[in-house]
Structures are given as C-alpha cells and as structure tokens.
DOZAVO-490269 format. One record per atom (N, C-alpha, C): atom name; residue number from 1; x, y, z; residue in one letter. Coordinates in Angstrom, 1 decimal, padded with zeros to 4 digits, always signed. Layout:
<rs>
[CA; NUM; [X; Y; Z]; A]
...
</rs>
This chain:
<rs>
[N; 1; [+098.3; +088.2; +102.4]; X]
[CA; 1; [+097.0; +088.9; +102.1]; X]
[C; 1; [+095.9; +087.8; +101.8]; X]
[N; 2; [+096.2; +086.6; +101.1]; X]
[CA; 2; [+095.5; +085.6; +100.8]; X]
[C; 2; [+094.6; +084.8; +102.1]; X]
[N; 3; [+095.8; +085.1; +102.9]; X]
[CA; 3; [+095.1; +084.2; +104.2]; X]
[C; 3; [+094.0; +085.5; +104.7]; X]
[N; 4; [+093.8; +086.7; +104.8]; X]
[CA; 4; [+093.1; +087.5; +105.7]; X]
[C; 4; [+092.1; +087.5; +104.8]; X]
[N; 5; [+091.8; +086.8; +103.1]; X]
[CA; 5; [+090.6; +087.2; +102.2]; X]
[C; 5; [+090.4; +085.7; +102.8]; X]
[N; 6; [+091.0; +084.7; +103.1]; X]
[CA; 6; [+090.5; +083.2; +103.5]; X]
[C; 6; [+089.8; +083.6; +105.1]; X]
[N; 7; [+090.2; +084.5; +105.9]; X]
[CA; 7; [+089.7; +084.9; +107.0]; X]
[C; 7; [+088.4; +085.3; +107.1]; X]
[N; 8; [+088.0; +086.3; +105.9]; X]
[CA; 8; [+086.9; +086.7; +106.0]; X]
[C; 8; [+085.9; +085.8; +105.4]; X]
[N; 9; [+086.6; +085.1; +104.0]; X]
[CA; 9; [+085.3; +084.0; +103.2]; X]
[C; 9; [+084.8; +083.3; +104.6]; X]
[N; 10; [+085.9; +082.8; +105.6]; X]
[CA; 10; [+085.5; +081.9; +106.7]; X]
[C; 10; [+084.6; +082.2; +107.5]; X]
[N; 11; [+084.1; +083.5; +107.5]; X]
[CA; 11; [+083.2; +084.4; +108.6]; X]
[C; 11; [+082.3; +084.9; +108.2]; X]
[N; 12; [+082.2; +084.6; +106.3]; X]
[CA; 12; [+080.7; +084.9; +106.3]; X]
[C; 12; [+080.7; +086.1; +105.1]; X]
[N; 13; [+081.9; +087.2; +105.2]; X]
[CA; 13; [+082.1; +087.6; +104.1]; X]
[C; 13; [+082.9; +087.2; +102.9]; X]
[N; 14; [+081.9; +087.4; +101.6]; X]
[CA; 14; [+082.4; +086.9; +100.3]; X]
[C; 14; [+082.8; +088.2; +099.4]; X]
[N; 15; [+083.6; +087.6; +098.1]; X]
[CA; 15; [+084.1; +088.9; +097.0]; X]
[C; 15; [+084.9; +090.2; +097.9]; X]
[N; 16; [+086.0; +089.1; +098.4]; X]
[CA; 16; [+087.0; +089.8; +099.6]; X]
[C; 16; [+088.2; +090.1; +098.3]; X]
[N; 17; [+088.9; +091.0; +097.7]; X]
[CA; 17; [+089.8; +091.1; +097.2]; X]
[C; 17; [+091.0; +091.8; +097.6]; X]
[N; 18; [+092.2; +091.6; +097.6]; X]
[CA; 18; [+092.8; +092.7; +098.3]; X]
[C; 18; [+093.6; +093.6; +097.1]; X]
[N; 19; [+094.4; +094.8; +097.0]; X]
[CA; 19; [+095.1; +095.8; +096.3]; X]
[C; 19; [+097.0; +095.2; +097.2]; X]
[N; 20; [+098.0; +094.8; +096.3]; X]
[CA; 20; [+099.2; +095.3; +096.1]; X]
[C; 20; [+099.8; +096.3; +095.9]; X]
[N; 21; [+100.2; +097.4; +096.7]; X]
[CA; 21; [+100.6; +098.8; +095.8]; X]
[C; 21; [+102.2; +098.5; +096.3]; X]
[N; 22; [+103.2; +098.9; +094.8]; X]
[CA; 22; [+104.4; +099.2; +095.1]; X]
[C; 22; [+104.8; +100.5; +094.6]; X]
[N; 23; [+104.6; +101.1; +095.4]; X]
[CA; 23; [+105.1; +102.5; +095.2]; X]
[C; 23; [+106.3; +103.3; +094.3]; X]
[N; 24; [+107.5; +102.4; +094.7]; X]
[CA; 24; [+108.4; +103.1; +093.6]; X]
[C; 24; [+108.7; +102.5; +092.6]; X]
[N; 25; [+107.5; +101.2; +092.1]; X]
[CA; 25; [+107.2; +101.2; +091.0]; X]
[C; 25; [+106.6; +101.1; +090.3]; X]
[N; 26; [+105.5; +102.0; +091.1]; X]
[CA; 26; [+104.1; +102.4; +090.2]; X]
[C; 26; [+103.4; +101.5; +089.9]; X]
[N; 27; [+103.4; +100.7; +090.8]; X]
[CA; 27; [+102.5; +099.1; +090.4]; X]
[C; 27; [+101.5; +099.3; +091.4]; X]
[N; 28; [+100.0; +098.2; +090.9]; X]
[CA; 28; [+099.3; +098.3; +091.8]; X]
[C; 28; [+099.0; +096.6; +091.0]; X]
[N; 29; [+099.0; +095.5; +092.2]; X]
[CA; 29; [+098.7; +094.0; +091.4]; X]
[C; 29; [+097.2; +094.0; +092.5]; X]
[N; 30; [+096.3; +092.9; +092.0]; X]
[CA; 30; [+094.9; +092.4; +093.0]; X]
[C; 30; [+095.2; +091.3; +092.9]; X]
[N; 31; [+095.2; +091.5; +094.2]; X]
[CA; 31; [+094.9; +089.6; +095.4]; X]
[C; 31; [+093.2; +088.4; +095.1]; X]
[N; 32; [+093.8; +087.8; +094.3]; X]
[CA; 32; [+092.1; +087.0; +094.7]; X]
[C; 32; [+092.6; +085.7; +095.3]; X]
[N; 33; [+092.0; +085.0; +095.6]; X]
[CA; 33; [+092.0; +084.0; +096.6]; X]
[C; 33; [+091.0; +082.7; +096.0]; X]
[N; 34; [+091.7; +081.7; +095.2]; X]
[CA; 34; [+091.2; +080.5; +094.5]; X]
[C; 34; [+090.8; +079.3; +095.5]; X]
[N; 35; [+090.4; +078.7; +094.2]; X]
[CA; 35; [+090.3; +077.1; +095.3]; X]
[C; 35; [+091.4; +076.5; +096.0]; X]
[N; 36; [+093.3; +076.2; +094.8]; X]
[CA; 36; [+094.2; +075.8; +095.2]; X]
[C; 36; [+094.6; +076.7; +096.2]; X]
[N; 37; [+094.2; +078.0; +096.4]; X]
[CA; 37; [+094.8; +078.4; +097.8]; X]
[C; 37; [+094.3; +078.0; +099.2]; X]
[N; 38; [+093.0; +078.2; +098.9]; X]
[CA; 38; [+092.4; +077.7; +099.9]; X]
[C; 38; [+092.7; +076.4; +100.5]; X]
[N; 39; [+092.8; +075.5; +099.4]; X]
[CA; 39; [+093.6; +074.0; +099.8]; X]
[C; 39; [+094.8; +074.3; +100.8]; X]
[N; 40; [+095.9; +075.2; +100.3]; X]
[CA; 40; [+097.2; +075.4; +100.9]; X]
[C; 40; [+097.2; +075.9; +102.0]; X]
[N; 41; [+096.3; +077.0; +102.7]; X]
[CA; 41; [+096.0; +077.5; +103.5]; X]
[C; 41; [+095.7; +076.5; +104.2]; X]
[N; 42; [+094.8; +075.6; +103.9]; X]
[CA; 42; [+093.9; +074.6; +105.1]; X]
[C; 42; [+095.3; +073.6; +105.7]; X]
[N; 43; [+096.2; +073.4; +104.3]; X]
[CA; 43; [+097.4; +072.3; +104.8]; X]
[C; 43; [+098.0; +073.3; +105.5]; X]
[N; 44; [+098.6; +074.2; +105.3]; X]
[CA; 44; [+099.4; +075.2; +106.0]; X]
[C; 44; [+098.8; +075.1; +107.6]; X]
[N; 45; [+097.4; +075.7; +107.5]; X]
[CA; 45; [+097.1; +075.8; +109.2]; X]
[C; 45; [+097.0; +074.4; +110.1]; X]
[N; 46; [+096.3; +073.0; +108.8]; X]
[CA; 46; [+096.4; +071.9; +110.1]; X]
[C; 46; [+098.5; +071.5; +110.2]; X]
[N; 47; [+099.3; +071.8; +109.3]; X]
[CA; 47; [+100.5; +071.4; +109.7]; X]
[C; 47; [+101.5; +072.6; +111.1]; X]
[N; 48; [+100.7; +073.6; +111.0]; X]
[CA; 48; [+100.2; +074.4; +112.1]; X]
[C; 48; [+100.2; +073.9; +113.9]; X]
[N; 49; [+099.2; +073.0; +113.7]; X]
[CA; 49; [+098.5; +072.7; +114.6]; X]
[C; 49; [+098.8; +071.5; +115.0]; X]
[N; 50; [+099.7; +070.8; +113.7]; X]
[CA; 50; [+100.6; +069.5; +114.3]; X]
[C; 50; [+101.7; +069.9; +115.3]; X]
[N; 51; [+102.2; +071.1; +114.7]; X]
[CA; 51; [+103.3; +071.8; +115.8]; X]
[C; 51; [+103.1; +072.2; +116.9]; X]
[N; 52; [+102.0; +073.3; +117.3]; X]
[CA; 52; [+101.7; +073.6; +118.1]; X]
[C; 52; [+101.3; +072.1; +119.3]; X]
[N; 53; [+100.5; +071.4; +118.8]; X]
[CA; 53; [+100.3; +070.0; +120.1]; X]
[C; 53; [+101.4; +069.0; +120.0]; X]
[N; 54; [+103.0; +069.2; +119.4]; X]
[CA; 54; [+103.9; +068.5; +119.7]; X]
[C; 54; [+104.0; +068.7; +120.4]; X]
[N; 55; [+105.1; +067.8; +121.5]; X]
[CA; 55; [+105.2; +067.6; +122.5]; X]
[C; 55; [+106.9; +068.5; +122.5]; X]
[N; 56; [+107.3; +068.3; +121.4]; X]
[CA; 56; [+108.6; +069.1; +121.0]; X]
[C; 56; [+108.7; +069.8; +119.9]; X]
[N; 57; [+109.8; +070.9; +119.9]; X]
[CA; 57; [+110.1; +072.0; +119.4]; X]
[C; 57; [+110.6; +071.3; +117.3]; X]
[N; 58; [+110.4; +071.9; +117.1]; X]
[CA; 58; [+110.9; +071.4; +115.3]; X]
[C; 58; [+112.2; +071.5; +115.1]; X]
[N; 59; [+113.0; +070.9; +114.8]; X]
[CA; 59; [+114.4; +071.2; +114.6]; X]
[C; 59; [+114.7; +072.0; +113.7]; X]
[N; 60; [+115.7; +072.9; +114.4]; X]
[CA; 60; [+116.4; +074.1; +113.9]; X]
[C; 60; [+116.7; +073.6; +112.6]; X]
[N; 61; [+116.3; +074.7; +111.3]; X]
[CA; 61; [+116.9; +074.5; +110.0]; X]
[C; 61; [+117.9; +076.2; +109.7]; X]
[N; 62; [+118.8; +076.1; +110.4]; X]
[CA; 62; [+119.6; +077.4; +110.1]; X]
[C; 62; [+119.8; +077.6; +108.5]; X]
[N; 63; [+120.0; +078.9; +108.6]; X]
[CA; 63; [+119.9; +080.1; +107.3]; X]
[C; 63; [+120.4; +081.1; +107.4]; X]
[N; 64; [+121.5; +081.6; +106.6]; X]
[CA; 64; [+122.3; +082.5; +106.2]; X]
[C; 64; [+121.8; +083.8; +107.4]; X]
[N; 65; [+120.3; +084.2; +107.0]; X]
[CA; 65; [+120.0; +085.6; +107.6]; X]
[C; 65; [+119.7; +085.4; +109.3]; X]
[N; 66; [+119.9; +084.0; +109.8]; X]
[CA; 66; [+119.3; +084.0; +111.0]; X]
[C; 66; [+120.3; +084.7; +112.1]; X]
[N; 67; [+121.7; +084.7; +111.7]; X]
[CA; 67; [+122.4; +085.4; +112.8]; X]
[C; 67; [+121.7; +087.3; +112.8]; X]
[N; 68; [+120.7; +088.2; +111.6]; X]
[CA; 68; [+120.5; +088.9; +112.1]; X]
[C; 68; [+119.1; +089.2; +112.1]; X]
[N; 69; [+118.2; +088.0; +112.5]; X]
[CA; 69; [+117.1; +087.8; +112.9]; X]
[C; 69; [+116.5; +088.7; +114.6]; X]
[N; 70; [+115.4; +089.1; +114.3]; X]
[CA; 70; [+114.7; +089.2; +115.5]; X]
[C; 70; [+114.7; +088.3; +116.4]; X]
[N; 71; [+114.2; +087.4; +116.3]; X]
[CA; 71; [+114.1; +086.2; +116.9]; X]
[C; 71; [+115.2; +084.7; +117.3]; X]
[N; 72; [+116.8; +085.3; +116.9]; X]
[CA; 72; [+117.5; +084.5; +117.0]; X]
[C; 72; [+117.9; +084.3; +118.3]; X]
[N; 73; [+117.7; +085.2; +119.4]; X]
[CA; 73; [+118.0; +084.6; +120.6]; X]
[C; 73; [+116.8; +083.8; +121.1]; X]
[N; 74; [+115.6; +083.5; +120.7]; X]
[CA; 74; [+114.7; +082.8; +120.7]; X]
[C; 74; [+114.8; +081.5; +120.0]; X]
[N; 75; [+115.2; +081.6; +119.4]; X]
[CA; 75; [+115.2; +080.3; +118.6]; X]
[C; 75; [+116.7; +079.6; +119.3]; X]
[N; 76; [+117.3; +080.4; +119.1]; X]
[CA; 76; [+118.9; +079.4; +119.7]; X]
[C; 76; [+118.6; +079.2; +121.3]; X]
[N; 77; [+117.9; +080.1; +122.2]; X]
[CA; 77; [+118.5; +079.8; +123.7]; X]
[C; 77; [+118.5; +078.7; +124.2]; X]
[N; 78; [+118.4; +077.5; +124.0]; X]
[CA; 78; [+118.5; +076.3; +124.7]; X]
[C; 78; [+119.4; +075.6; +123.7]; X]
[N; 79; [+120.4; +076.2; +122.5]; X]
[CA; 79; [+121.2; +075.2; +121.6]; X]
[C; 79; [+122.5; +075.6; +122.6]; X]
[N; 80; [+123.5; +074.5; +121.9]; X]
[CA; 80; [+124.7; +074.4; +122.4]; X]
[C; 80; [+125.4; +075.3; +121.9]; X]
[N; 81; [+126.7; +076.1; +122.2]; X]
[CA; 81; [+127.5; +076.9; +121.4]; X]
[C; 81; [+127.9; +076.4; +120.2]; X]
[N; 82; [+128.1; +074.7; +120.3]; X]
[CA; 82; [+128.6; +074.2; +119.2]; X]
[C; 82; [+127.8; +073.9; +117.6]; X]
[N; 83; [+126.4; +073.5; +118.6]; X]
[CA; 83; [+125.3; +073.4; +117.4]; X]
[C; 83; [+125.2; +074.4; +116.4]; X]
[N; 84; [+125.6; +075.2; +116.9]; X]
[CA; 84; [+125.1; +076.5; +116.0]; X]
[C; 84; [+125.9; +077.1; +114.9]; X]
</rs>
C-alpha cells in the first residue's frame, strides 16, 4: 500500500493515506508513507532495475513454499532435476 501512496505523491497527488481493514478482527490500521520509506522504495525500485538490465537471471534462492508456488514452473524450467 506504501508504494501506490509513493505512486501518487510521485504524480502530483499529496496527503495520500491508505485504510488496513482486518475483518475478523475488527481492526482497522492507516497506512502513511514517511521519509525512510520513501528512501526504501527508491532502493527497492533502482535494485529493480539493476535486475531487469542484467544480462542474467538472479540465482535461485529456494524456500520451503516454492514447491507450491504459482510460479514454480517458471522459476525452475531451465534448472537441472538435480539442482532443485
């Protein structure tokens, strides 16, 4: 939610807040959006953009949940049976 109040400060709209609601437990938290995020955001999107203009893929850091991932036949199809 942080990044789409960083979306709009970026465009011109300011005093973007967002609402948290958790339903089954009656909570409602507000999203604001600081300086140190905005920092993290900016490192987040240029380390982003270092990936995207590699020349190569990032190496696989496997995790417990990735065998029932959406995207694990995307991520594995060019690994070896063994790598994995």
């Amino acid at each position: 939610m942080k990044y789409y109040i960083y979306v709009f400060e970026e465009n011109g709209i300011k005093g973007i807040t967002g609402i948290l609601e958790y339903p089954t437990l009656h909570k409602k938290e507000t999203v604001l959006l600081n300086d140190p995020d905005k920092e993290q955001i900016k490192e987040i999107k240029a380390h982003i953009e270092e990936i995207i203009q590699s020349e190569q893929c990032p190496a696989l850091s496997p995790k417990g949940i990735c065998k029932n991932c959406s995207y694990y036949e995307f991520c594995y199809s060019a690994e070896e049976e063994d790598d994995v």
